[in-house]
Steps between C-alpha positions, in 0.01 A plus 500: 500500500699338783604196587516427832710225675485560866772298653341298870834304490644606820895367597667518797572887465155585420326580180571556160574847452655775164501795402546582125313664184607457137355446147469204332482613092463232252502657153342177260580675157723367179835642481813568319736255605873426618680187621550400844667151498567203304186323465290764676382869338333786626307776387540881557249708737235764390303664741227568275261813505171584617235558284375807405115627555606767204596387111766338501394218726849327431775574268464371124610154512516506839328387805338644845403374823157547713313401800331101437177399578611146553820401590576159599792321630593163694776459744699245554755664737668804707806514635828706671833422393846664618684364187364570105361158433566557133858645505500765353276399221740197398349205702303231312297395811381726777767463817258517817792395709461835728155541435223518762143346369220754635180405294455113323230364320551231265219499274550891548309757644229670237319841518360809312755773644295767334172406681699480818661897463452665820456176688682259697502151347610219766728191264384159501824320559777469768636826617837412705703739708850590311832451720595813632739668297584752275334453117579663188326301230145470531293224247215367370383236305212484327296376209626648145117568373315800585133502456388908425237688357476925519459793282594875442362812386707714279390789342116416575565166362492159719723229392413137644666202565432185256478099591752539227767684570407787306341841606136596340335885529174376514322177772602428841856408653525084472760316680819383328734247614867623436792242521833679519760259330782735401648774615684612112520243216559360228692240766423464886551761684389365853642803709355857622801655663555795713189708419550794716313626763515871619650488853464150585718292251425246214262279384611193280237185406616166314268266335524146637306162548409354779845424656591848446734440255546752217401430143825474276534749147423176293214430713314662243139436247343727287639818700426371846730336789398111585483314742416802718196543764584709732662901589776553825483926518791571749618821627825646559450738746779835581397435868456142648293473765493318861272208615552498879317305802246765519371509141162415516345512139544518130268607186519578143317770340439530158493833331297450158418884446650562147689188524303162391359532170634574182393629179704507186546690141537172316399663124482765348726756702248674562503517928164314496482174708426191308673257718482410881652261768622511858732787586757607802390480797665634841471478912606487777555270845531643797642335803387606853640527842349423822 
């Protein structure tokens, strides 16, 4: 699915106008983790796997990603920047400083992505025209919940999504809400940094509330971060691109093939699903010239 932001601002030069495509990977999994700095920690990146239509589905203990059924996500926020707004992965609060606002929407922008594949979906918000420029980190914020639902065959068997959490072989897929509150554990580990993405660059996300500051490592109950409602995913990318006068429009794709669900070997190690939750997804936004 796309969304589309047509720019009608016109300045003095004429109208908005770019010319770019990359991928926009968030990988929402639990990870081993490392520091970063004092007061702040972030996890390590896994790509994942696909699942497999052929035994094993997953590895034992292990976990798999698929196609969703459902997959829904609110937006707060898009943006350019020319500077990292997090600093390499040490700044408390987000740094928009030299960051261009392209979507807003306060009370945030919802919609079922995987209803909308193939189709263009036009934001409900304000869609501004960047400064020209030259950009290298990309962002978005959004809600931290993910409503899904989905299954997969394996083997001749079809796994399904629970309101639960867990995965069933039997029934139809229901809809489960799936709040991502840490990135590693047993402390906060608020950070996602540097996932990598093949010939385009990084991805990184931080959890944060509502004034985009960063939950701290003792920001921490029962295994999840506090205080947190929201996700910044920000790219790094190897080749920045240009906004000039004649840049006309920018949209997001999502790309949920393989990408937005997730099932998981929780017992048993025996490479059968019994759990389930939201999974990575990826995308892309392509800017267009005139």
């Amino acid at each position: 699915m796309k969304l589309s932001m047509r720019q009608n601002l016109v300045q003095q030069q004429g109208e908005f106008k770019m010319k770019y495509s990359g991928y926009f990977l968030l990988l929402l999994m639990i990870f081993s983790s490392d520091y970063a700095a004092a007061g702040v920690l972030n996890g390590t990146a896994d790509n994942g796997t696909a699942c497999s239509s052929s035994s094993p589905m997953m590895a034992a203990d292990g976990s798999c990603r698929a196609t969703p059924s459902k997959y829904v996500v609110t937006i707060y926020e898009m943006g350019v920047c020319t500077e990292d707004p997090f600093n390499g992965h040490t700044n408390v609060t987000m740094d928009k400083a030299s960051c261009s606002v392209v979507f807003q929407n306060s009370t945030g922008f919802t919609n079922d992505y995987a209803a909308s594949i193939g189709t263009a979906v036009a934001m409900t918000g304000t869609s501004s025209r960047p400064a020209n420029g030259t950009y290298k980190y990309p962002y978005m914020i959004m809600k931290n919940e993910f409503t899904v639902n989905g299954s997969f065959t394996s083997n001749g068997t079809t796994y399904y999504s629970t309101g639960s959490g867990s995965a069933a072989s039997s029934g139809t897929a229901a809809e489960y809400t799936d709040t991502l509150q840490n990135f590693g554990g047993p402390k906060c580990f608020s950070g996602y940094p540097d996932a990598p993405i093949a010939g385009v660059g990084t991805i990184s996300a931080y959890l944060v509330n509502a004034s985009l500051v960063r939950a701290d490592e003792d920001d921490v109950s029962s295994g999840n971060c506090t205080g947190i409602d929201r996700m910044v995913g920000m790219m790094n990318l190897d080749t920045p691109f240009t906004i000039s006068e004649n840049t006309v429009e920018f949209s997001y794709s999502f790309i949920l093939t393989d990408f937005g669900i997730q099932f998981f070997d929780e017992s048993g190690s025996d490479s059968v699903p019994d759990g389930f939750g939201s999974g990575p997804f990826s995308g892309k936004f392509t800017i267009v010239d005139r």
